[in-house]
Every structure is written in structure tokens, then in C-alpha cells.
C-alpha positions as CSV (number, residue, x, y, z in Angstrom):
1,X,7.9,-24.0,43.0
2,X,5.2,-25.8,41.3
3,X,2.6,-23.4,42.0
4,X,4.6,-21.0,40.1
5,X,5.0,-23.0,37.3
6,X,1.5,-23.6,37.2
7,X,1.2,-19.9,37.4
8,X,3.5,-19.0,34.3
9,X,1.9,-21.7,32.5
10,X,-1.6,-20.4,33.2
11,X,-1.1,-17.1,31.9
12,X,0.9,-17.8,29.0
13,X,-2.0,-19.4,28.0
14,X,-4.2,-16.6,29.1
15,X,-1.7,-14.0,27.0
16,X,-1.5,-16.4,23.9
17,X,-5.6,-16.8,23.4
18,X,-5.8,-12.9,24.2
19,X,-2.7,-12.1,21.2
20,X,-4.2,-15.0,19.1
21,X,-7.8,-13.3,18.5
22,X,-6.3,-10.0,18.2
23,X,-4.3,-11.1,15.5
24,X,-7.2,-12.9,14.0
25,X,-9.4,-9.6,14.4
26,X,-6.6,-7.7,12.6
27,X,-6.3,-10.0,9.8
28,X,-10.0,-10.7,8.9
29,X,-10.5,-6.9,8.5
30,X,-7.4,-6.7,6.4
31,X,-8.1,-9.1,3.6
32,X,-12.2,-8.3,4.0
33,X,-10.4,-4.5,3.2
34,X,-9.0,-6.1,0.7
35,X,-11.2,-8.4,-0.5
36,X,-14.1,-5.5,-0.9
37,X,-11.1,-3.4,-2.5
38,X,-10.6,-5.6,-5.5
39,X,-14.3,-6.0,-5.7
40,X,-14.7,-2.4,-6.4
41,X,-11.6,-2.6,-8.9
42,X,-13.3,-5.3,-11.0
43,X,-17.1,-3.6,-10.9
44,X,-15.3,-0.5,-12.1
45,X,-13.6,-2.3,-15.2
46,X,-16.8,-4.1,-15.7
47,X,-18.8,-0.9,-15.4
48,X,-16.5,0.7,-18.1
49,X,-16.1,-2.0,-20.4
50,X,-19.8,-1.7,-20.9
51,X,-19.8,1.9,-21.6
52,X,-16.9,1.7,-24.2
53,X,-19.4,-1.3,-25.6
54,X,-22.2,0.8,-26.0
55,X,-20.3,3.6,-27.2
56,X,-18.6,1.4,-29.8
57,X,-22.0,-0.1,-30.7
58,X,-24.1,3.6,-30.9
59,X,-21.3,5.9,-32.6
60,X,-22.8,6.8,-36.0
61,X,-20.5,4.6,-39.0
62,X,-17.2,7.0,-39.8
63,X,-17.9,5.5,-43.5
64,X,-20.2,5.1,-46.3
65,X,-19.7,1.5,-47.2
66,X,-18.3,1.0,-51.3
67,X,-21.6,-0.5,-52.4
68,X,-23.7,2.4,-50.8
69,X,-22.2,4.5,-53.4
70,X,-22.6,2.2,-56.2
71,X,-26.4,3.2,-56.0
């Protein structure tokens, strides 16, 4: 009786560490996934609020300013 206790005891043990790193395994490459996801998302906003900057910065003026005219 107590051997089989012992037994059961053992390998619940054994199954819990074996289910315990999978789970851990599964989860670190979900939020690294994840992580590195949302990474790209905020380079790429980054990335494009620069070139709406320079854009913004280099157009040619749509107007001749009032006192250029004045001249």
C-alpha cells in the first residue's frame, strides 16, 4: 500500500515538472511573439511619423506670404 502511494506520488511529480515547463515553453514564445509584434507596430509608426515630418518640412509653401507681395 505504501509503495503505491509512493508510486502515485512520485509520478505526479514527474507529470507536473514535465506539464509545468511545457507550459512555460509555450508561454515565453507567446508574449516574445508578442512582444517582438508590438515592437514592429511601434517602429512602423515611428518610421512613418518621420516621413510625414520630412514631407511636411520639404513640401514647397502652398502660399506667397502678404508681405512678399507688398514688395
Amino acid at each position: 500500500m505504501v509503495y503505491f502511494l509512493g508510486l502515485t506520488l512520485t509520478t505526479g511529480f514527474t507529470v507536473y515538472n514535465a506539464m509545468r515547463q511545457q507550459v512555460e515553453t509555450v508561454l515565453d514564445r507567446g508574449l516574445t511573439g508578442s512582444l517582438d509584434g508590438k515592437t514592429l507596430l511601434f517602429e512602423t509608426r515611428i518610421g512613418k511619423g518621420i516621413e510625414d515630418a520630412r514631407a511636411l518640412v520639404l513640401r514647397p509653401p502652398l502660399y506667397h506670404p502678404i508681405h512678399a507681395r507688398a514688395h
